[in-house]
N, C-alpha and C positions, 0 to 999 in steps of 0.2 A: 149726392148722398150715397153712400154703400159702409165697405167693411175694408178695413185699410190693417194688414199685417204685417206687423214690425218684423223685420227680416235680422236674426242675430248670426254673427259670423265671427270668424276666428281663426286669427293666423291662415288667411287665404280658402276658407271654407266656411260655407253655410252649415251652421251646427242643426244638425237632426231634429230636434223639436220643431225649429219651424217647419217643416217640410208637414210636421202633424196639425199645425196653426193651420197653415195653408189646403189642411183635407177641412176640416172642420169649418172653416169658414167657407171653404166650397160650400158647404152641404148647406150651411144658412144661408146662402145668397141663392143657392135653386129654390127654395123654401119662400122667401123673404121677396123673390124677382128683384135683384137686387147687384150689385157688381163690388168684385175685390179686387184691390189695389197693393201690390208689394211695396212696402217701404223702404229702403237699404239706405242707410248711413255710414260713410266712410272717408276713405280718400284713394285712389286708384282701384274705384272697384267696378271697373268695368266688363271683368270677366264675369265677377258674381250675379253682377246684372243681367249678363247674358242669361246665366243658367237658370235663375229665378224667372225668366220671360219662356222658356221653356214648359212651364208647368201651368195650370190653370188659374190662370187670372187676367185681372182683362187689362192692365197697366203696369210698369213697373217705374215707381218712383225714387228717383235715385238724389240723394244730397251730398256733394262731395264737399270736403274742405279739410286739410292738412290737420286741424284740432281734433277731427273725428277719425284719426289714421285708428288708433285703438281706441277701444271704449271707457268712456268713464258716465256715470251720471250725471253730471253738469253737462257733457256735448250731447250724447243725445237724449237728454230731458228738451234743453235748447232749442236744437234741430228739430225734434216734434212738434215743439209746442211752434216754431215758427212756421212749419209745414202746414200746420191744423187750422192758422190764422188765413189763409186760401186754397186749402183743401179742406173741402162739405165731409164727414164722416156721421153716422148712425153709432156706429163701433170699432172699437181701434181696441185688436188682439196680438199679445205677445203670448211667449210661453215663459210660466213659471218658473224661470229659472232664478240662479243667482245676479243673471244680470236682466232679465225681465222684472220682477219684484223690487229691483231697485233704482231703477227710473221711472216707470210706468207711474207709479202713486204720487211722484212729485209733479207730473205732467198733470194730473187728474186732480191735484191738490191745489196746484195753481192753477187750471182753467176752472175750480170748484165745481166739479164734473164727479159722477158716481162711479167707484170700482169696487171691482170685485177678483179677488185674489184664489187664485188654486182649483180655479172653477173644473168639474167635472163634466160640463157642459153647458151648452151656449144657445138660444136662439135668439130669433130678431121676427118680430108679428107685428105689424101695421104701427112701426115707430116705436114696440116696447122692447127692450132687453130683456130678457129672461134669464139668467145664468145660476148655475145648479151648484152648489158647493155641498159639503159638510162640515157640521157642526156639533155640538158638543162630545167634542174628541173625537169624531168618526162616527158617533152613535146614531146620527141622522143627517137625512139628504135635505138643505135647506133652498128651494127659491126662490130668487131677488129679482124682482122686478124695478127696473131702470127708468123712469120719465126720460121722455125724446127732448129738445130742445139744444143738444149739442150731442158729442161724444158721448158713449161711455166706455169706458175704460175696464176690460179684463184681459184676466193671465190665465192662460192655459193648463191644467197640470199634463206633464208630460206624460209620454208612454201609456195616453190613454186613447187618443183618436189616429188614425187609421192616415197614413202619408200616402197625396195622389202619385199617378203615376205620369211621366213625363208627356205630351201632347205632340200631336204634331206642326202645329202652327207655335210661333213665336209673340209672343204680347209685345207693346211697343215699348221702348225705355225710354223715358222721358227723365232730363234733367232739371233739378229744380233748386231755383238761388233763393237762399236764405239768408239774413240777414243776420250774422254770427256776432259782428264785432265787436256788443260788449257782451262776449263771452268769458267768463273766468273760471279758468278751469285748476282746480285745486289739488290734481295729484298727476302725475304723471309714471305714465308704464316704461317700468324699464325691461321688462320681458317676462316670458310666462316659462313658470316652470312645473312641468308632472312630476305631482308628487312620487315619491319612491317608497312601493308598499308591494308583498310578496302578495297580499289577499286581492280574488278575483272583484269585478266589476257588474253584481249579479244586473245590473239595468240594461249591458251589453248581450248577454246570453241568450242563447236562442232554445235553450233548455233549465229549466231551474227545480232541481227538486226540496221543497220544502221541509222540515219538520216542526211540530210542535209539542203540546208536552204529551201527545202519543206516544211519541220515545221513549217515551219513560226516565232514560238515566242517559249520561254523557256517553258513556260507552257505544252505547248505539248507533249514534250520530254515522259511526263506520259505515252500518248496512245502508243510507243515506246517499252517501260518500259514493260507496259500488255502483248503486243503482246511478246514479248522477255521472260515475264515468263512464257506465255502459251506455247511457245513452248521450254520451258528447256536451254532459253540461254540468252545470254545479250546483250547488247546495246551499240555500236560501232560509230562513227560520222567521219563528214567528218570536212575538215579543216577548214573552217566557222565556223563550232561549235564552236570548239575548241576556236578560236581565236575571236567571239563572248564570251568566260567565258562562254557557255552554258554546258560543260561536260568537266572532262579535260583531259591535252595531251598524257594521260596514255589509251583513248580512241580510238584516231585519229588512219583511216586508211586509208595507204599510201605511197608513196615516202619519206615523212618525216616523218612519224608516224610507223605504224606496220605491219608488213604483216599479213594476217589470211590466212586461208585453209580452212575453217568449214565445215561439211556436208551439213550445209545449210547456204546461205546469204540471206537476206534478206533487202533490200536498199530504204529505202524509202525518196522519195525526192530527192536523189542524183542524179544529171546531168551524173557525170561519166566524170569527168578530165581523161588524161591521170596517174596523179599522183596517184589520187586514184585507177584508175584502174591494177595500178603496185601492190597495196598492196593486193589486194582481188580476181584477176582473175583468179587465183588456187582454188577457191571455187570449190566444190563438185556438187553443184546445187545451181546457182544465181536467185533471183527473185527481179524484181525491179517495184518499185510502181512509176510512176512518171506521174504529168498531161502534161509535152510535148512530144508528143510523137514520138518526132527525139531527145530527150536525149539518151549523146551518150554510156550513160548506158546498152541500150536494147541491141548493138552490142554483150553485154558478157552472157546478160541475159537468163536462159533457159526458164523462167518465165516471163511474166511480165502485169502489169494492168496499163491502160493511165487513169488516172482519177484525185481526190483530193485526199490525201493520207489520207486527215481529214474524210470522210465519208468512202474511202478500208477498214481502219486499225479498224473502228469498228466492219465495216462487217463481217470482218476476224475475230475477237474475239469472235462473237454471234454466228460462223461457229463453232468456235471449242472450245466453253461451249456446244454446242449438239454430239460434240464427244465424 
């Protein structure tokens, strides 16, 4: 029994969220005295195995087979569910992505096994799951307790837990035959293509400076913009914006919009919904600009100034043109 994490990858790379899967379920298997197992699903992925054997965990399971070269939700729903039929797990964690939420719940449906989707956090106590989500719109933090008896099944939301750092010992890579053949798989990839769009990637950024309707008017968005270039990063909105036409939904951060993480947040204007605060409170160092000052922003904030954010955000600029 342990904590088995679905390893997602792409065009010859482990995609980032895992490597967040992989801190997080650390932390419940110190917790729990309990052991993590990497899952990878592919076909010639023996280099990715290597690099996953790098990091903390104590096995890395590897399923190869030409069906699973690219992902689709039939191969590895399949390939789970035939892994899980001689591999014991307590909890089997991906990350919320487009392709975590889209196999995960068919594996969970067909062993009639409990999930829980977009979780904000996870433990494991003497055989029960506990996983943390929100609920009615963001309004509150709801927890779901999991009866033991087989798996349960959650997905991670991203850009919220904290990615380990590489070890010096190597975990062993174990291959493992599954039983594919009546596999039918009903789409096939003909290649991935990035999309083509002038607007930044605020999930990527290592700086994000916020607005909400502090700004007051469109125009303003500018002094945002400045501050956001002086300090190397860009400019994030809250769902007002958004839904004002002021920036668009490629922007929005939130329960409905995007999660970030950045080294630094910077909020200006923003009350600090619960909804909002689901998307951003993984930040590294929050600072929040707001003139009331029981916005309930400040509760996350490390930082933060009660004022107009029309006279701060100059301030702040004339501070650091003398840097």
């Amino acid at each position: 029994m342990g904590i088995l994490v679905v390893a997602e990858h792409r065009q010859g790379k482990i995609q980032d969220p895992t490597w967040e899967v992989l801190g997080k379920a650390g932390e419940v298997a110190v917790s729990a005295h309990t052991e993590v197992k990497a899952v990878l699903m592919g076909d010639a992925v023996s280099d990715l195995a290597s690099e996953l054997a790098r990091y903390p965990v104590n096995e890395v399971l590897v399923v190869e087979d030409p069906r699973l070269k690219d992902y689709t939700p039939e191969g590895y729903g399949a390939a789970l569910a035939a892994l899980l039929e001689h591999e014991e797990a307590e909890l089997v964690l991906t990350s919320h992505t487009a392709t975590g939420y889209e196999f995960l719940p068919r594996v969970a449906a067909d062993m009639d096994r409990p999930l829980v989707t977009a979780a904000m956090d996870v433990s494991l106590v003497d055989g029960l799951v506990v996983a943390t989500r929100t609920g009615y719109n963001g309004k509150v933090a709801v927890e779901i307790a999991m009866e033991g008896g087989g798996p349960a099944f959650v997905t991670l939301r991203p850009a919220t837990f904290t990615p380990p750092e590489p070890g010096p010992k190597r975990a062993p890579v174990t291959p493992v035959d599954v039983d594919l053949s009546a596999l039918q798989i009903r789409r096939e990839v003909q290649g991935y293509e990035k999309p083509e769009s002038e607007d930044v990637d605020i999930a990527e950024a290592d700086v994000v400076v916020t607005v909400g309707r502090g700004i007051k008017k469109k125009e303003n968005i500018r002094l945002a913009e400045d501050l956001a270039a002086a300090l190397g990063g860009v400019v994030g909105a809250s769902r007002p914006i958004v839904d004002n036409g002021w920036l668009p939904r490629s922007r929005q951060v939130g329960s409905s919009g995007k999660t970030v993480a950045p080294k630094l947040y910077v909020a200006c204007g923003v009350s600090g919904a619960m909804q909002h605060l689901t998307g951003m409170k993984g930040s590294q160092t929050i600072v929040a600009i707001n003139i009331d000052p029981t916005a309930p922003i400040f509760s996350v904030a490390h930082y933060g100034a009660i004022g107009d954010l029309l006279e701060i955000i100059p301030s702040l600029l004339r501070e650091l043109e003398k840097a």
